[in-house]
Structure formats: structure tokens, C-alpha cells
Steps between C-alpha positions, in 0.01 A plus 500: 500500500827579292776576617462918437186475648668333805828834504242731457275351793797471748618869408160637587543293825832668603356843392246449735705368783755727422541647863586130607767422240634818568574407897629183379784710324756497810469160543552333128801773502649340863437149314683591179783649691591301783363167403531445070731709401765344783435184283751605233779366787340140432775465222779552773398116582635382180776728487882546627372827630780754582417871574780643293315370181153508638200248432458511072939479512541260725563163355228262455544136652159316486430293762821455687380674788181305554781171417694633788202596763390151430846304565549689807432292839371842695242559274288191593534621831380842475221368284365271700534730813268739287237264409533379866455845643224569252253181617537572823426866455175393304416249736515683796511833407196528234170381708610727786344820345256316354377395867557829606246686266262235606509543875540909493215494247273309802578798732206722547631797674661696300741697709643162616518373152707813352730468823587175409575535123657819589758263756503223217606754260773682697788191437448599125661792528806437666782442339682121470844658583275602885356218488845302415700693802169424747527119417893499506465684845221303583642142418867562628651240744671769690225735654219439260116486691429144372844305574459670859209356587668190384783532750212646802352127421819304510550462125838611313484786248408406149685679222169488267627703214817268476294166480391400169169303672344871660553695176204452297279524812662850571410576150205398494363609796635871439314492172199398671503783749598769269299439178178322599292834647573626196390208264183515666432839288415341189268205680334776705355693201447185311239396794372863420328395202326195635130561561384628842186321386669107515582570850131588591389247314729221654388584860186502469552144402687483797889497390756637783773677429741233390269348256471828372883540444494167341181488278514879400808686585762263343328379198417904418892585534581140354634653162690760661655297721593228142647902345740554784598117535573510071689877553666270794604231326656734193731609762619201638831522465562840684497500858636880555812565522504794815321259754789232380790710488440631829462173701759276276884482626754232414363233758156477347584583141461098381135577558457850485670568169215606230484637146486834605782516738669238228489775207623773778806302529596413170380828362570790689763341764721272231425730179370178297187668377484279216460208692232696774311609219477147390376379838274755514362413158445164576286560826299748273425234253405262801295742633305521136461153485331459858288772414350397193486163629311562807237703304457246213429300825286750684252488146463130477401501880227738396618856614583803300853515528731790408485493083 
């Protein structure tokens, strides 16, 4: 088939799924706007950038920002307090939803099924800065509920959120019990599409319910679970920077200082935006890597991968 055969092929295609293309309209505009054409600020990274000349005036210096980022001591800590932050998150925070969807799939009433993704959903919607002030009030050595029933037991309050060692598990934990009901979404209507007819099949051979979840629920979800953990991995290097900002404070910033609240700093609170724009370039480019990376892997393992 030539290659006008091929245009002409694909045009009758869209013709006749015009009514689909057409709803896809919104989105490619909220791409083009908010995500590529924002891309044009990439060149502030190899620029002096100051507003009174703008982007294309300012003067161009290469790569004396990247130079700098590199030289400076600070930089090796925030990084490796991101990539720390990030395998924990993925370690810890990734199977959780994935167990979820597998145990509220087992549930055979249905009313008591809904309640519980309906209560596993709820943390979703609250906001981190809640979230932030319930942990803060929560955690606080003065009156908070957990360094109370320290002192009812004969221990001495704990200051968690000024000790570098209870950080991460404050972080990690609060991630956990906000964001895993709502993971589960994507698992759930994965197991959708698995026959009804494996199940039958595998008890009449006599499987219970856990061989079941092993020998049919898992592998049938298997490449949706290798998607998420590739769209994961792309992300590595951003942790979120509301759930940070709103449990960091100067005693726990050695481990507690990320890229995102990094770039906030230099960009918006010291007016380098050259510089944050070149941290946040170089994340970007990490993320890229990881996520190519991770699905060249996924392929040779077998699965489909994303592209």
C-alpha cells in the first residue's frame, strides 16, 4: 500500500469516527496550552533571564547554570532526598492499591463493597494543606493525641516532625492513607475485564479464593499493574510539593528538602528563575530517561509496555 493509499485510508477513518475526534478537541487544546506551549520557557535554563528584557532578550550563557547547580553542595542533598523519597514511595506506597483492588474485588455483597471504596476514596479528596494542619495538630509534642498517650504511658513527648528519623514514615504513611482507595480505581476495572468464566472454571477444579487471586486475578491485571509502575517510574523524581511544603520546617529540612520545594525557593522566593528553571529541567530530563528506560525494560521482559 503507498503511501496515498495509506492518507486517504486514515482520512476515511477519522471521517467515520468523527464524533470521537471531535470530543477529544478540549483535551489536545488543554495539552497544547498548559503543557507544550509552556515549553518555550526551557530556554530561560540557558539564559541570564531578566524580566525587563524578557526570554528571546535576555542574554544567552550556555551551560553555566547547569555548571553552577552541579558545583553546589545542596544540590546533592536535595537530589538524593528525592530519589530517597521516591523508592520508598514506590516501595511502600505502589502494591498498596494493588492489594486493595484484589481484596475489595473478593467481596460479594455489594452494598458492603461500595461502602468500603466509597471510605477508601474519601482521603482523595481532601486537601494536603487539611491533611498537613491534621498531622501538625496531630503529631505536636504539646497537646497532640499521639504524644499524649505517650506521656498517659510514662514516655516523654516526641517532637516527630522535628526529627529527621520519623519524616519519611510521616510521609509515607499519609500517602498511603490518602491515595491508595483511590489507586484501586484503575485495578478494579482492570479485574472487570477478566473472564467470569476462569473463575468457574478454577473451582470446579477446586481453587479457593487465594489461588484464585494468584493464578487468575494478578496475572489478568499483570500488564496494568507493569503501565502504572513505567508511568511511576517516569515520575520519579517528583514527590509533590503541597504534602512537602506543608509538613517541612527548618528542623527537618536536611531530609525533607525536595526538587519541588527546591525550585519554590530559588524561583519564586529568591527571584533566580534561571537557575529554578534549570533544576527543573534537569529532573524533567531524569524523569524521560527512567521512563523510556523502564519500558525498553518492560518489552524485553515480555509485556507491552507504553510505546
Amino acid at each position: 500500500m503507498n503511501t496515498k493509499s495509506k492518507f486517504r485510508n486514515g482520512w476515511e477513518y477519522v471521517k467515520k469516527k468523527k464524533n470521537f475526534y471531535i470530543m477529544l478537541i478540549p483535551a489536545i487544546l488543554y495539552f497544547l496550552v498548559f503543557h507544550y506551549a509552556p515549553m518555550y520557557g526551557i530556554l530561560i535554563a540557558f539564559k541570564d533571564f531578566s524580566f525587563k528584557k524578557g526570554i528571546l532578550g535576555s542574554d544567552w550563557i550556555g551551560l553555566e547554570n547547569f555548571i553552577y547547580m552541579f558545583r553546589l553542595e545542596n544540590f546533592y542533598m536535595v537530589f538524593k532526598n528525592s530519589l530517597t523519597l521516591s523508592i520508598l514511595r514506590i516501595a511502600f506506597t505502589f502494591p498498596i492499591p494493588i492489594i486493595l483492588a484484589l481484596f475489595l474485588n473478593d467481596i460479594k455483597n455489594a452494598r458492603y463493597q461500595k461502602t468500603l471504596q466509597t471510605l477508601f476514596y474519601l482521603p482523595h479528596f481532601v486537601s494536603w494543606v487539611v491533611i498537613g494542619g491534621i498531622l501538625v495538630n496531630f503529631l505536636s509534642p504539646v497537646d497532640g493525641v499521639l504524644n499524649n498517650l505517650i506521656t498517659i504511658f510514662g514516655g516523654e513527648p516526641v517532637y516527630f516532625l522535628a526529627e529527621n528519623k520519623y519524616f519519611y514514615p510521616i510521609i509515607i504513611l499519609s500517602s498511603i492513607w490518602k491515595e491508595s482507595g483511590w489507586g484501586t480505581i484503575i485495578y478494579l476495572a482492570a479485574i472487570t475485564g477478566i473472564s467470569s468464566e476462569l473463575y468457574e472454571a478454577a473451582r470446579i477444579d477446586g481453587a479457593n479464593k487465594f489461588q484464585c487471586m494468584r493464578y487468575i486475578t494478578f496475572p489478568g491485571i499483570r500488564s496494568t499493574v507493569v503501565t502504572m509502575l513505567i508511568l511511576r517510574l517516569g515520575s520519579v523524581m517528583n514527590n509533590g510539593f503541597e504534602q512537602i511544603f506543608v509538613l517541612q520546617n527548618a528542623r527537618n529540612l536536611t531530609v525533607s528538602e525536595v526538587f519541588e520545594t527546591y525550585t519554590y525557593r530559588l524561583g519564586l522566593l529568591s527571584g533566580r528563575y534561571s537557575f529554578a528553571t534549570t533544576v527543573g529541567l534537569f529532573t524533567a530530563v531524569i524523569n524521560i530517561i527512567l521512563l523510556v528506560g523502564s519500558n525498553w525494560i518492560s518489552k524485553k521482559l515480555g509485556e507491552e509496555g507504553l510505546f
